[in-house]
MARTOR-680212 format. One record per atom (N, C-alpha, C): residue number from 1; residue in three letters; atom name; x, y, z. Coordinates in nm, 4 decimals. Each point is the difference from the previous one (the first is absolute). Layout:
BEGIN
ATOM_i_aa_at_east_north_up
ATOM_NUM_ALA_CA_X_Y_Z
...
***
This chain:
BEGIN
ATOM_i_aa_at_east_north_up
ATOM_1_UNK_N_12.4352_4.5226_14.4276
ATOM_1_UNK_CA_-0.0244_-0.1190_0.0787
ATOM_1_UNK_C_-0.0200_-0.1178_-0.0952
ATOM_2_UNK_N_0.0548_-0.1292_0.0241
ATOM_2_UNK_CA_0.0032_-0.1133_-0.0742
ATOM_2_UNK_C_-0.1523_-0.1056_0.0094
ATOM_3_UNK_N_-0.0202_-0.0406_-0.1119
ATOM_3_UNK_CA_-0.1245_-0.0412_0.0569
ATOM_3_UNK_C_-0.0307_-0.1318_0.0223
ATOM_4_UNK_N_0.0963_-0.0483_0.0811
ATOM_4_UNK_CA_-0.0479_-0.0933_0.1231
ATOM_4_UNK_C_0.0386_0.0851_0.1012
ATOM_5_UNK_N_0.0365_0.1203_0.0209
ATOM_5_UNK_CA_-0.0361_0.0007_0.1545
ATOM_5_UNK_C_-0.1310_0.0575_-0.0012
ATOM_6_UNK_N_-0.0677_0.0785_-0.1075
ATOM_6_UNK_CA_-0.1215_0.0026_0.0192
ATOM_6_UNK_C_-0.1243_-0.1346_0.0324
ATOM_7_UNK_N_0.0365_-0.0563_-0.0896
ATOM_7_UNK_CA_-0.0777_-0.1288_0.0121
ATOM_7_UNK_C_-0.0086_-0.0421_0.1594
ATOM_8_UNK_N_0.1501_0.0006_0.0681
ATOM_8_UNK_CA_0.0055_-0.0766_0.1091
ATOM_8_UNK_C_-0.0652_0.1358_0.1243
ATOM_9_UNK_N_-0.0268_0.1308_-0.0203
ATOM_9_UNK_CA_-0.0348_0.0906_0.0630
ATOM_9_UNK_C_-0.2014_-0.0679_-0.0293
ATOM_10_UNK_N_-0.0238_0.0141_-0.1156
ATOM_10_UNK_CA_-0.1409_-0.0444_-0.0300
ATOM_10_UNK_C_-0.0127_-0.1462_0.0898
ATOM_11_UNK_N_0.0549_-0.0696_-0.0208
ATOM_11_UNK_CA_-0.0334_-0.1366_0.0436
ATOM_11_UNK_C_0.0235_0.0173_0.1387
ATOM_12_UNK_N_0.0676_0.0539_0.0682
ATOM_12_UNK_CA_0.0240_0.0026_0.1373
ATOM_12_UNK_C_-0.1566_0.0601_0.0250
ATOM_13_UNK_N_-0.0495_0.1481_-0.0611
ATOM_13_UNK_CA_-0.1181_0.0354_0.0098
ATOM_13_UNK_C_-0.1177_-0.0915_-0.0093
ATOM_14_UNK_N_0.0100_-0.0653_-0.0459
ATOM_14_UNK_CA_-0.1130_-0.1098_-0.0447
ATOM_14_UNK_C_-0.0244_-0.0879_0.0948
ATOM_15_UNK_N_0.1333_0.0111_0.0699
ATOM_15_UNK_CA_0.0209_-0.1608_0.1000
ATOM_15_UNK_C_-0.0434_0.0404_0.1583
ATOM_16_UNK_N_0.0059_0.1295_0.0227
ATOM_16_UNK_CA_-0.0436_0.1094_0.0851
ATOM_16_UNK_C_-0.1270_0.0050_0.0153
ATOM_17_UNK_N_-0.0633_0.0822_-0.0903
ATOM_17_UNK_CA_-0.1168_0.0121_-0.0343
ATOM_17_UNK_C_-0.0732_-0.1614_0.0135
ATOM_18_UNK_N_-0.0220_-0.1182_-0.0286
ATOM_18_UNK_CA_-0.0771_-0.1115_0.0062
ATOM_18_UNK_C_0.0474_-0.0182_0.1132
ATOM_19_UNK_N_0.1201_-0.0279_0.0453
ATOM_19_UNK_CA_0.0170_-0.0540_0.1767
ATOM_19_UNK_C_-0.0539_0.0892_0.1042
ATOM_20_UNK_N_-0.0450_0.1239_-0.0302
ATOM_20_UNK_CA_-0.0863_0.0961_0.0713
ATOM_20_UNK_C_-0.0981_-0.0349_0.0046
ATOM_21_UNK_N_-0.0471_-0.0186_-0.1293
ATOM_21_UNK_CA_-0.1851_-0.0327_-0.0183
ATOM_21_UNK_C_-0.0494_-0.1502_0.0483
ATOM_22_UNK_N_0.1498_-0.1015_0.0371
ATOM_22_UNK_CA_-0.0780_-0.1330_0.0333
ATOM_22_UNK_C_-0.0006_0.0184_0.1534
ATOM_23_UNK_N_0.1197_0.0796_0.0632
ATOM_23_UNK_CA_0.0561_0.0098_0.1052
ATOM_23_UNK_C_-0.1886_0.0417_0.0454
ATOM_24_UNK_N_-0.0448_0.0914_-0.0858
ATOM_24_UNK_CA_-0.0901_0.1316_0.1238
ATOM_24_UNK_C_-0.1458_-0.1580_-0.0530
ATOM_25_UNK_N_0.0142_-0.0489_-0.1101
ATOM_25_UNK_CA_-0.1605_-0.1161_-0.0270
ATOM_25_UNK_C_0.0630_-0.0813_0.1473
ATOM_26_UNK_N_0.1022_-0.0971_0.0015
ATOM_26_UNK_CA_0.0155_-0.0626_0.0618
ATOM_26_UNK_C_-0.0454_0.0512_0.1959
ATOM_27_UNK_N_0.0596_0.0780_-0.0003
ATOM_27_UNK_CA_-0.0013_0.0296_0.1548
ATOM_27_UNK_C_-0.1164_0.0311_0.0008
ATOM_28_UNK_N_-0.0580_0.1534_-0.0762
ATOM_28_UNK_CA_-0.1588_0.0285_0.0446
ATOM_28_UNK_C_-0.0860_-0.1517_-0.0120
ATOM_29_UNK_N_0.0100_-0.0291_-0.1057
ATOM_29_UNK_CA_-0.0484_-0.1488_-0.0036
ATOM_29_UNK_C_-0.0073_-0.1205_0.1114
ATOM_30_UNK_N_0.0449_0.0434_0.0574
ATOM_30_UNK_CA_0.0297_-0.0871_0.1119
ATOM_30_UNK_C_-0.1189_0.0206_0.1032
ATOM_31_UNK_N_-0.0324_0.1319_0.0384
ATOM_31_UNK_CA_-0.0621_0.0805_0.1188
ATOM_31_UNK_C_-0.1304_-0.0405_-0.0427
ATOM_32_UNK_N_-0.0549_-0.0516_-0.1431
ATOM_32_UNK_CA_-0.1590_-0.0393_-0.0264
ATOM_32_UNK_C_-0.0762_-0.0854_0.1071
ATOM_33_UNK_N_-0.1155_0.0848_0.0042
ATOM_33_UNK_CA_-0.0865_-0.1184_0.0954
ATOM_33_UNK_C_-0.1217_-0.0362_-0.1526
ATOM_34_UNK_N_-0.0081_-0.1359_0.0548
ATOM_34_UNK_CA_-0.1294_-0.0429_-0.0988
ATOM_34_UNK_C_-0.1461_0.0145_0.0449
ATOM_35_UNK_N_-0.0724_0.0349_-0.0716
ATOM_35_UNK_CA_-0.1085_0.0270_0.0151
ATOM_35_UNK_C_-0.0516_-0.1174_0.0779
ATOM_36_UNK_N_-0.0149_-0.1227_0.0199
ATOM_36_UNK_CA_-0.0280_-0.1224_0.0653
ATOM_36_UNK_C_0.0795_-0.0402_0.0988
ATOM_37_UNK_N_0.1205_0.0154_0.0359
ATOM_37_UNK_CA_0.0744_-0.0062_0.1070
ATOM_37_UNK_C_-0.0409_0.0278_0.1367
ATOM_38_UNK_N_-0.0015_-0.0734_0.0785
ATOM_38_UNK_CA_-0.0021_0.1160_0.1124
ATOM_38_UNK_C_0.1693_0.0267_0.0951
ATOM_39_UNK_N_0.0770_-0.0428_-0.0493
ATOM_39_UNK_CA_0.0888_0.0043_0.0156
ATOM_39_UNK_C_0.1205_0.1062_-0.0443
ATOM_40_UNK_N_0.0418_0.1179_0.0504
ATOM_40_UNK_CA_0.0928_0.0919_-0.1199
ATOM_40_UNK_C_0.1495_-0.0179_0.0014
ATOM_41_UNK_N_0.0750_0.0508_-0.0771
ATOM_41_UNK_CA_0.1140_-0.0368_-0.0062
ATOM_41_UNK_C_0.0766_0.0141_0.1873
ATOM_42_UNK_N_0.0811_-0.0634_0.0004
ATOM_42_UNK_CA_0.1206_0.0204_0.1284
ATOM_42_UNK_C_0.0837_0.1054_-0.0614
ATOM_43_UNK_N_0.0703_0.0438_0.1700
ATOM_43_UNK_CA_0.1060_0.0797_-0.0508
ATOM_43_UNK_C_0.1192_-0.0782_-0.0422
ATOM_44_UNK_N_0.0062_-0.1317_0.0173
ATOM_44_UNK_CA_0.1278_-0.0804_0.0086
ATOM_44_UNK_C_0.0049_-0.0516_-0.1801
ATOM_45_UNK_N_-0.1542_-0.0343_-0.0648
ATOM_45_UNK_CA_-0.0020_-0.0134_-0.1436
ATOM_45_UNK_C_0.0401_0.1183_-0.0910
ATOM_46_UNK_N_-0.0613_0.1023_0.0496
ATOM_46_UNK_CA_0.0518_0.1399_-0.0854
ATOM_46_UNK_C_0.1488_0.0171_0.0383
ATOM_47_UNK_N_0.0530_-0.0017_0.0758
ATOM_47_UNK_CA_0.1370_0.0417_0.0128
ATOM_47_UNK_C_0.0799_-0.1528_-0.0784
ATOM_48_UNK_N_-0.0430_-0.1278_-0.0264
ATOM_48_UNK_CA_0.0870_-0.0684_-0.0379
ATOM_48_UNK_C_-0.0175_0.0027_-0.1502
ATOM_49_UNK_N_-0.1591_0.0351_-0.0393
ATOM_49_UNK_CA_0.0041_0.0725_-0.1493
ATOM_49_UNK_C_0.0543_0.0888_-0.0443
ATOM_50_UNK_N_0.0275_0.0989_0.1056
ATOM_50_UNK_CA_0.1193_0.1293_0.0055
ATOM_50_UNK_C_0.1614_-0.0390_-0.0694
ATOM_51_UNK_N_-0.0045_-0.1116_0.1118
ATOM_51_UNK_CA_0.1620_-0.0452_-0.0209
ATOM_51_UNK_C_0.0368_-0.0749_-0.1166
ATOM_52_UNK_N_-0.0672_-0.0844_0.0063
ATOM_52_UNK_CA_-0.0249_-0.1238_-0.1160
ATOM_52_UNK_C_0.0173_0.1094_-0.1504
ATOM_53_UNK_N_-0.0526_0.1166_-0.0429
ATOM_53_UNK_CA_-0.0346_0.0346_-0.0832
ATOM_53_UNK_C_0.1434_0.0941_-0.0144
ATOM_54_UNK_N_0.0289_0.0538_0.0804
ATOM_54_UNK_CA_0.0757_0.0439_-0.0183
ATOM_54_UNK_C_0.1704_-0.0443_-0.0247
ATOM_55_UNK_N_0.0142_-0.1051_0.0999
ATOM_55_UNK_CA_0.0935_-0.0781_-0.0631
ATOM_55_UNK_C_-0.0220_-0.0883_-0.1320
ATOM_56_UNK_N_-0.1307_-0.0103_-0.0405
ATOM_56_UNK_CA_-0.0096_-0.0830_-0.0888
ATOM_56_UNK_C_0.0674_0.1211_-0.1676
ATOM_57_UNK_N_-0.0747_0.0927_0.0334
ATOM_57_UNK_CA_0.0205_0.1156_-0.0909
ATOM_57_UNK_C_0.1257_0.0972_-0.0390
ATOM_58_UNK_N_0.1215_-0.0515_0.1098
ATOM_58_UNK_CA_0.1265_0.0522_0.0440
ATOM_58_UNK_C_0.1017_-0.1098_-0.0472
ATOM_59_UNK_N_-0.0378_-0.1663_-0.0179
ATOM_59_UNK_CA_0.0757_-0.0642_-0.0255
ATOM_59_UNK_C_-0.0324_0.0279_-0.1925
ATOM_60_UNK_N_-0.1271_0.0204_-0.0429
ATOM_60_UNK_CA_0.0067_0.0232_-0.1120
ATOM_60_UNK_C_0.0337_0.1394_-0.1214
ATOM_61_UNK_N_-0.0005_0.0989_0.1139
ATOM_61_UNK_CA_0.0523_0.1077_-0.0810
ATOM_61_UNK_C_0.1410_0.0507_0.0462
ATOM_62_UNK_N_0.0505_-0.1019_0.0973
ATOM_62_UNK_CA_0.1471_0.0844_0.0083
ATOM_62_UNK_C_0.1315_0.0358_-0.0418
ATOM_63_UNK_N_-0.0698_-0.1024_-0.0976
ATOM_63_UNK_CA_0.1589_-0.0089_-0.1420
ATOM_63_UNK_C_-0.0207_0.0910_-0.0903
ATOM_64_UNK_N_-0.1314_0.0752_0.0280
ATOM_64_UNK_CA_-0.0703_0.0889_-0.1416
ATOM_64_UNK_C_0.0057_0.1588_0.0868
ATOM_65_UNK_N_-0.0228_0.0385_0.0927
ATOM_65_UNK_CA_-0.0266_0.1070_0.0445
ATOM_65_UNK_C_0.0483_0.0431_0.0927
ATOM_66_UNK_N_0.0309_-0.1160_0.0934
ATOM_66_UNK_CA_0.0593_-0.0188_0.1466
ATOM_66_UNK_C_-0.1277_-0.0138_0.1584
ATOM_67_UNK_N_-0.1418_0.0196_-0.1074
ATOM_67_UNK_CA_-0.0924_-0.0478_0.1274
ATOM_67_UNK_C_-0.1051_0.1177_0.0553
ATOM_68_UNK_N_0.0816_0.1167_0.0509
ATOM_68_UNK_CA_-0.1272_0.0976_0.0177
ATOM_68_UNK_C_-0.1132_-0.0026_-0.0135
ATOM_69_UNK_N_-0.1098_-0.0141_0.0531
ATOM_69_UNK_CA_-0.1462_0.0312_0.0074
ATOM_69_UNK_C_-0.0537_0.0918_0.0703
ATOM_70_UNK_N_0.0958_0.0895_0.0852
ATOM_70_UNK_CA_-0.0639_0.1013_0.0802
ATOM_70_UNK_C_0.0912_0.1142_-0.0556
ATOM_71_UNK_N_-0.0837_0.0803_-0.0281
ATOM_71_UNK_CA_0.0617_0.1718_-0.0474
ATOM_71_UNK_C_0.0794_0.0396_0.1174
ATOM_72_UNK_N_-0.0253_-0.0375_0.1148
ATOM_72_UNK_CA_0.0435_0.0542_0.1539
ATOM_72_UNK_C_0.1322_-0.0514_-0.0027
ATOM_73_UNK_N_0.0231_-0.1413_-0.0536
ATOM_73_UNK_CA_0.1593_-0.0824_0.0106
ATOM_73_UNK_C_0.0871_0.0500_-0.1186
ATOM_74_UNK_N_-0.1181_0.0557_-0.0783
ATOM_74_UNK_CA_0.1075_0.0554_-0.1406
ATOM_74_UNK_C_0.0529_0.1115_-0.0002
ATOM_75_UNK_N_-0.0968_0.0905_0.0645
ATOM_75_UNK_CA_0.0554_0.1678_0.0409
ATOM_75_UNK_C_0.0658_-0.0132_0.0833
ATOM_76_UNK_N_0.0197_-0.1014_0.0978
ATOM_76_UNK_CA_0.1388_-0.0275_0.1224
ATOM_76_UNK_C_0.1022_-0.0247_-0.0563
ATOM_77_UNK_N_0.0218_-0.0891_-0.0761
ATOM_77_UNK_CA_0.0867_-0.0161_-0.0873
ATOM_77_UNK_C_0.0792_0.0665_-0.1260
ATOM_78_UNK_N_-0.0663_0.1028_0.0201
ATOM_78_UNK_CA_-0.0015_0.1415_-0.1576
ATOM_78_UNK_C_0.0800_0.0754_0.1225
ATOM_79_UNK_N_-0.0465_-0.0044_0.1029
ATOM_79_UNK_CA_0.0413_0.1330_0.1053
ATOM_79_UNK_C_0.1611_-0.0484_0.0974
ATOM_80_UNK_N_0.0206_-0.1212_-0.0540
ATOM_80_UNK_CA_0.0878_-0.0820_0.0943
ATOM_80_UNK_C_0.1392_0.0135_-0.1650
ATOM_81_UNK_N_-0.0669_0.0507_-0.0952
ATOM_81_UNK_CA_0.0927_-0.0030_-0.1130
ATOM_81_UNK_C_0.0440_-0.1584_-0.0568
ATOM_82_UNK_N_-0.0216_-0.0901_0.0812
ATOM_82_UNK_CA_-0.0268_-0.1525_-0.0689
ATOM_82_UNK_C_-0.0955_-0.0033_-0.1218
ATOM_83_UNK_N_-0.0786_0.0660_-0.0513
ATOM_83_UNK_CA_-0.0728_0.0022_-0.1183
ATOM_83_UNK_C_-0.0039_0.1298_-0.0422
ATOM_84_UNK_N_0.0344_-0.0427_-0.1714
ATOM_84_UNK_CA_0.0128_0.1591_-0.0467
ATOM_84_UNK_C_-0.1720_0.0966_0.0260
ATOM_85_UNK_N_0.0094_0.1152_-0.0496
ATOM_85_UNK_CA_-0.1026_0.0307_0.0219
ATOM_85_UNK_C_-0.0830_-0.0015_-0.1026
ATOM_86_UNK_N_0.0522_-0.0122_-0.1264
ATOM_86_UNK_CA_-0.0921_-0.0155_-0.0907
ATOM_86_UNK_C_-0.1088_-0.1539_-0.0274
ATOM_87_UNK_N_0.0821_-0.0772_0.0663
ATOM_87_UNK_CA_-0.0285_-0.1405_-0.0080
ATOM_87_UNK_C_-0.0721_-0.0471_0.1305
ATOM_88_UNK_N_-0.0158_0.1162_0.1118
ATOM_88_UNK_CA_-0.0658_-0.0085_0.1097
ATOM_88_UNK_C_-0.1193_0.0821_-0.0785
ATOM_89_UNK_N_-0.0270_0.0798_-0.0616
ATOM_89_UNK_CA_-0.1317_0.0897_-0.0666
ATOM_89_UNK_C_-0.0550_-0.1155_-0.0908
ATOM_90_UNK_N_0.0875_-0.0919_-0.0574
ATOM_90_UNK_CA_-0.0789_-0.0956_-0.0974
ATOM_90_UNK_C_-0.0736_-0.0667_0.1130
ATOM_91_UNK_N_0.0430_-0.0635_0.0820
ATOM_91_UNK_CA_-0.0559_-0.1031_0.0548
ATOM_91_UNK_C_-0.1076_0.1037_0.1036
ATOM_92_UNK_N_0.0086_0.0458_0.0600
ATOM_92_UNK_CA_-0.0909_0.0693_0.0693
ATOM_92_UNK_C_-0.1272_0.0389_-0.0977
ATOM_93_UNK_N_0.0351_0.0276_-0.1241
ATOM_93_UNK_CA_-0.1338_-0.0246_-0.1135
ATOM_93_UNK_C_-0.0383_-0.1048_-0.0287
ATOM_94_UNK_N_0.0700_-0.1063_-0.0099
ATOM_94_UNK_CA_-0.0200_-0.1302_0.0016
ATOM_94_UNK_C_-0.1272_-0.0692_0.1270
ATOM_95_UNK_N_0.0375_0.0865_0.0799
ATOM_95_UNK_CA_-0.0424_-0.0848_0.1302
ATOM_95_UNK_C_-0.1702_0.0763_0.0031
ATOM_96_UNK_N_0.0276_0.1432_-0.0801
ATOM_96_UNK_CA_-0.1590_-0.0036_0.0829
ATOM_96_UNK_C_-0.0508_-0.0298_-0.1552
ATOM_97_UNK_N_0.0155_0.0021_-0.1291
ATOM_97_UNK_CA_-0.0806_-0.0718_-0.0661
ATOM_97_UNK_C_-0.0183_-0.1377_0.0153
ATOM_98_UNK_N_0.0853_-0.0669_0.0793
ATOM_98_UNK_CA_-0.0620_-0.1315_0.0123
ATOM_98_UNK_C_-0.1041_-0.0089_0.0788
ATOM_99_UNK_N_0.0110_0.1079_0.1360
ATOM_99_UNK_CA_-0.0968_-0.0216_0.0915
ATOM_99_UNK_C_-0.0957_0.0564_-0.0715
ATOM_100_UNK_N_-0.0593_0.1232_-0.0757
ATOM_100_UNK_CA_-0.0563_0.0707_-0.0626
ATOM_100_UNK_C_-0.1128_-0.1325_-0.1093
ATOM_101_UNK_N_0.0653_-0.0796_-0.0244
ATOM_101_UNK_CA_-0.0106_-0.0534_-0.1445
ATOM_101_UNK_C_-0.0880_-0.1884_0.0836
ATOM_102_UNK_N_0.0736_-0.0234_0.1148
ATOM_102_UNK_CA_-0.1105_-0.0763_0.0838
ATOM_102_UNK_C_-0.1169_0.0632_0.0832
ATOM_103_UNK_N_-0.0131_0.1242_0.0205
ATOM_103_UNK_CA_-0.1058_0.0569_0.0438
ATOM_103_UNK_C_-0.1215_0.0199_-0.1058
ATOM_104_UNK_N_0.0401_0.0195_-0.1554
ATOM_104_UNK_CA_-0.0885_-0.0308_-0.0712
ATOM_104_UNK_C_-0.0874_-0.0833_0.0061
ATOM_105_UNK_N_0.0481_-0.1326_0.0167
ATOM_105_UNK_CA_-0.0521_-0.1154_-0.0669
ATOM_105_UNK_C_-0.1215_-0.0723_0.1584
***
């Protein structure tokens, strides 16, 4: 194997992995109530933090990876033979260390 396609296999990983981890800060992020509020989030704010984030996160990784953030759309896509399968196993690792890696923090 030549090594830019590794590079571009790593970097696709990379680009996966962080658009996971802002995807899951951003949205859970959203659902916070403040301790002083008496007011809690709407369903109409969380779902447009939903959207917002996700298109925001799809216009920026889709030249790099093609976008995926859900293991569920990537194994559809592994199973539909539109994505190889090895490159559906990267990103499906991709996806839960990102989520994995914002649950830390």
């Amino acid at each position: 194997m030549q090594w830019h396609k590794i590079v571009a296999i790593f970097l696709s990983f990379v680009v996966e992995s962080v658009c996971s981890m802002l995807f899951v800060l951003i949205g859970c992020g959203s659902t916070i109530t403040w301790p002083h509020e008496e007011t809690s989030p709407s369903v109409l704010s969380v779902s447009l933090c939903f959207g917002f984030a996700c298109t925001f996160l799809l216009n920026i990784s889709a030249c790099f990876s093609g976008g995926f953030f859900n293991p569920a759309v990537t194994a559809a896509l592994a199973a539909n033979k539109t994505l190889s399968a090895k490159r559906a196993l990267c990103y499906i690792v991709a996806h839960l260390i990102g989520g994995k890696l914002r649950a830390l923090n």
